[in-house]
N, C-alpha and C positions, 0 to 999 in steps of 0.2 A: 739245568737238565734234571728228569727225575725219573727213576727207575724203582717198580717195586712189580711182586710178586703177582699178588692178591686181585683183584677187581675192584676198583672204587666201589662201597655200597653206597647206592644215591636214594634221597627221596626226593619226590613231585610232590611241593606244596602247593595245593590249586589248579587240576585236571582240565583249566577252561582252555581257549586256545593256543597259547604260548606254553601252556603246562601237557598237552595233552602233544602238541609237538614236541618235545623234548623226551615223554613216553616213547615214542618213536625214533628218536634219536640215540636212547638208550637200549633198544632193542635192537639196534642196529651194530653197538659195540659189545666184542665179548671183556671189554677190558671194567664194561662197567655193569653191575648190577643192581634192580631196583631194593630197596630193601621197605620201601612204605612208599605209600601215598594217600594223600588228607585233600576231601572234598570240605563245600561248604551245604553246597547242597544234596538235602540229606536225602535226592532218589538216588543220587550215585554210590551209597553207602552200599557196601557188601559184591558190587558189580569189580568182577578182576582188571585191575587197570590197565593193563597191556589189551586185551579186549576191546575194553573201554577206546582205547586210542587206533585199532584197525588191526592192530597186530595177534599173532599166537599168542594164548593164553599164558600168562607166567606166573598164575600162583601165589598171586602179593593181590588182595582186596583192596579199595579204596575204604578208605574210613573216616567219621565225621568226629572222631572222638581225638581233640590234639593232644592230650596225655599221652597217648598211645605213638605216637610221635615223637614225644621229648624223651620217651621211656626206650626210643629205640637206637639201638646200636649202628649207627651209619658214620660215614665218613663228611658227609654232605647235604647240605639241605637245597635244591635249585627252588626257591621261593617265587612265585607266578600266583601270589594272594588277590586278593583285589585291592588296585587301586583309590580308595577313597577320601574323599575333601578332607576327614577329620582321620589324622596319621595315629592316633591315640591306640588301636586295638593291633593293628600293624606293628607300631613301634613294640608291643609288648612279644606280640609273636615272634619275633624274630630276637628280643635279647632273650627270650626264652629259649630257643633254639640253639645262642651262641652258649648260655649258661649250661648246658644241658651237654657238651664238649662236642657239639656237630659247626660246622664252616656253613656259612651259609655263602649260596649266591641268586643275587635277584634281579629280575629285573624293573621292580616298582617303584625302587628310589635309593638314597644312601651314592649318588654316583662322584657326587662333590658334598658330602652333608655338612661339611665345616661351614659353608654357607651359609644354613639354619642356626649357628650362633654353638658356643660353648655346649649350652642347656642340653642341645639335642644331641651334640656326639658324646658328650658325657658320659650317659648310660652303654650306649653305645659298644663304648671304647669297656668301659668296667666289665660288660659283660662278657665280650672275646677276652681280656685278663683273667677272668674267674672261669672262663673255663674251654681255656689256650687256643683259641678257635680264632677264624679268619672271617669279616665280611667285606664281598667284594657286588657294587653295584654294575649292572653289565649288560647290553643290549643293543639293538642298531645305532638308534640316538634318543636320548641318550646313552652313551656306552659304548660304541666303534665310531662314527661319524666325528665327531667333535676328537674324543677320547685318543683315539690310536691312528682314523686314517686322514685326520687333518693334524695331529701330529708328527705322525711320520713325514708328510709331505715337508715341515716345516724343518726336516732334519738336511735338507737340502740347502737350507742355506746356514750361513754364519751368525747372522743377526738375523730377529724379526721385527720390523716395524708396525704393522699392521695384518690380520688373519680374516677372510668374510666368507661365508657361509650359507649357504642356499639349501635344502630340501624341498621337493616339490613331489607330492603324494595324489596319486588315484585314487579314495576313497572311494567312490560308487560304488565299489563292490565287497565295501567292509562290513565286517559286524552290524547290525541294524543299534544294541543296545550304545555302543560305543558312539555312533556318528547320533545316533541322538541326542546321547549326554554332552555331547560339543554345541549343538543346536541348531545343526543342517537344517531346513523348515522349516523356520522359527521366522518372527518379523526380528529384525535388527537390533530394535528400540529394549528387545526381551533380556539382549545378551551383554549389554554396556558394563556391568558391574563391577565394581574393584574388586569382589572376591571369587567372581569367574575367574575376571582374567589373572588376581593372585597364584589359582592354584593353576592355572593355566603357563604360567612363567616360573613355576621355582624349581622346573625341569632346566628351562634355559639359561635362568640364572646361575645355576651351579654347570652349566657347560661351561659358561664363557669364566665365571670365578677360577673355574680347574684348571681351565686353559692360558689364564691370564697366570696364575700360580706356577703352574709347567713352565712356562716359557721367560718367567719373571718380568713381564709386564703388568707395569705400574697402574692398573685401572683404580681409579677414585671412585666411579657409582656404574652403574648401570641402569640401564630405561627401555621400558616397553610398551609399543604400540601396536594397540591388535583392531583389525577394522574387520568388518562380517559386509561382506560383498552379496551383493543381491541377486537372483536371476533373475533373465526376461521369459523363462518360460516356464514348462511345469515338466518336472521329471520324477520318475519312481524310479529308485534307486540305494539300497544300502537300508533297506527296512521303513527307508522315510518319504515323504513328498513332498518335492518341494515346487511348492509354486510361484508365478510371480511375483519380486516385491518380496520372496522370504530367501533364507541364508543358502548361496550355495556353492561357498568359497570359504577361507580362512583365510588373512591375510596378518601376519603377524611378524616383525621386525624386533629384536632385543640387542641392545649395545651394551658394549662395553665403553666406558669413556676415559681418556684423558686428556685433561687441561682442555674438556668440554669437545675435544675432538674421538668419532668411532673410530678405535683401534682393534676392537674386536667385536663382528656384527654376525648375528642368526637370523637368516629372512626363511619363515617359514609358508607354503602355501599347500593348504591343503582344499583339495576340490573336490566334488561331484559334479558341479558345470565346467566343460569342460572350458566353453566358453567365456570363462571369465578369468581364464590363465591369457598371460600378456603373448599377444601371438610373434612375439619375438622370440618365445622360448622354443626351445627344439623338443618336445614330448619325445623322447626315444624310449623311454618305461614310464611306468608309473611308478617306479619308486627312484626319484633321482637325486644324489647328492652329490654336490657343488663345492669345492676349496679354493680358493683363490688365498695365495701367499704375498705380501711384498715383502722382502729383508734384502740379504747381500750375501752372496756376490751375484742373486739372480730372484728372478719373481717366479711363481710357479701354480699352475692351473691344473686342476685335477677333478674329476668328475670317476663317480661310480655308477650304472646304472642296475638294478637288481631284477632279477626274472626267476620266475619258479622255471625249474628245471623238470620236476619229476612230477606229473600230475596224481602219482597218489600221493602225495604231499598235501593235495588239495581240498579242505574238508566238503564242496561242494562246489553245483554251477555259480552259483553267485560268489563266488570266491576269486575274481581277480588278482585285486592288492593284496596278494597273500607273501609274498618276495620278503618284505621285509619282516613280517612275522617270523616265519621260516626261520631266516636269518638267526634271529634273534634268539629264539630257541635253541641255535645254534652256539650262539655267544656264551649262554648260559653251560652251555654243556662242554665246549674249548678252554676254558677256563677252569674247570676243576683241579686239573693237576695243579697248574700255578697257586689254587687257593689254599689248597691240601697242603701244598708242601711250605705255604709263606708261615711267616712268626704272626702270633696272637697280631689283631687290632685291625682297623679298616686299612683295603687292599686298594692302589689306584693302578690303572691297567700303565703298563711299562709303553715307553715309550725311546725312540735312537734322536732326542733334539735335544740341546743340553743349553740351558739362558748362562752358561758360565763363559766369561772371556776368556777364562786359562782353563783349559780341558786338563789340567793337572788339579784343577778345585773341584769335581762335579761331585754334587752328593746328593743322596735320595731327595725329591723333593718333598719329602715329611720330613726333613732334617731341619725347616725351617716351617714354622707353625703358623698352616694358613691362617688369614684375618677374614671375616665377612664384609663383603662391599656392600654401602649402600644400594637399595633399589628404590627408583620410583617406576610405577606405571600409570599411565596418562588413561 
């Protein structure tokens, strides 16, 4: 529980769509105020970011200068950077942030980072020490889906033997840059690489490592298989075209193994044709996620489906699959108290399932110092 006076002072690192929702998000609470916010791009410089994001003007500029940032006095950083292949400029930003006595919370990566090996949480960790801060990774999925609400479900039982996991996404009506850089209308043969699909899985890998860790099951390796499904027709959709013969599905599977059997599975599908989702599934949203438990004393099925509620929420017509954005920018913003108030070092989101036999042993699961599992992907 946490009780304080004051108003959170927050800043918005990164105005784009998860950042510029969260502007809104904190417009909407008197308990939190913005106190910065840092664009990358430099026409948004000087434009008031509350504005900026639909709301009443608030008096806080956006600014392209990160000094001005680290120099500022806030309680919080919600980090909505960009995502890019080479983590190098990110990783700096953010131990700069934690060194600089502000908490960060993001949702670009860090959700399981013990994954990435020693090397990467190292700085990491020195940085929330040096300057008493908290980073917490946090988002729909990764960051609620895997994290909390196929956790919780797991709190249902006594044991867990096996955990498998489904999301199934609407893109059609995403971002144009986004569904590009995945390679919607692309021919197939473009997107085989082992370093697509690298940086394409060290999101899932570190769900199922976290969750393998949570639950204390023993997974040995993990593996992933990602296939680019074709269409039979031509669609304009989501900034791109895609015509016959080019990509216009996603279909991607990632295990967890032991003793070469999947004890912990993420089937991801993401589409623009609609038609190449398996027509056994029940489309009830487009943004669906899927739990299925087995342990003891019972198995357990759970499904979420997500819908935008409030259409000024919604930054345009072509804005369908905007549910789990939303969301997300949500997660980012529910979480500050927890990250405020936790001790220096990276934060994992809590969870009510305990992998202990005697509920008289149950201790933090950082009390025992994750390992990185192998991966291969095919």
């Amino acid at each position: 529980m946490t009780q304080r006076e004051e108003p959170y002072r927050v800043v918005v690192w990164g105005p784009g769509y998860t950042g510029t929702q969260a502007l809104r998000e904190i417009a909407r609470r008197p308990e939190l105020t913005l106190a910065g916010c840092l664009a990358y791009n430099p026409a948004k410089a000087g434009l008031d970011a509350m504005a900026f994001a639909g709301e009443p003007p608030g008096g806080v500029d956006i600014v392209t200068d990160k000094q001005r940032i680290y120099d500022l006095d806030a309680d919080v950083v919600l980090y909505a950077g960009r995502a890019l292949p080479d983590e190098s400029s990110r990783h700096e930003e953010i131990a700069t942030l934690l060194r600089s006595g502000k908490n960060v919370i993001t949702s670009t990566a860090y959700f399981f980072p013990w994954q990435r090996g020693e090397q990467y949480v190292a700085p990491l960790e020195a940085a929330c020490a040096a300057g008493g801060t908290t980073l917490h990774g946090t988002g729909v999925h990764p960051g609620w889906f895997v994290e909390r609400f196929a956790v919780t479900t797991t709190s249902l039982c006594t044991s867990v033997r096996e955990v498998h996991l489904r999301e199934i996404c609407d893109l059609s009506h995403h971002a144009g840059e986004a569904i590009a850089g995945i390679g919607y209308g692309m021919a197939p043969e473009r997107l085989g690489s082992v370093k697509r699909k690298t940086i394409l899985s060290r999101y899932y890998f570190e769900c199922i490592a976290g969750l393998a860790h949570h639950l204390a099951l023993p997974v040995e390796q993990m593996t992933a298989d990602i296939s680019y499904l074709t269409s039979n027709r031509e669609l304009q959709c989501a900034g791109v075209t895609v015509r016959p013969g080019t990509v216009g599905a996603v279909d991607g599977l990632w295990r967890g193994l032991v003793g070469g059997k999947p004890v912990v599975t993420i089937r991801e599908l993401w589409y623009l044709d609609r038609d190449l989702v398996d027509p056994e599934v029940e489309l009830v949203s487009g943004d669906m996620y899927e739990v299925q438990v087995k342990g003891l004393p019972v198995d357990v099925r759970a499904r979420a489906d997500l819908e935008t509620s409030d259409q000024h929420d919604v930054f345009g017509v072509d804005d369908r699959q905007s549910a789990a954005n939303l969301a997300t920018a949500v997660q980012l913003v529910q979480t500050i108290p927890a990250v405020v108030a936790a001790p220096p070092g990276i934060l994992l989101a809590p969870g009510f399932a305990y992998p202990a036999a005697d509920l008289r042993t149950i201790t933090s699961p950082l009390s025992r110092r994750p390992q990185a599992i192998p991966e291969i992907i095919h």
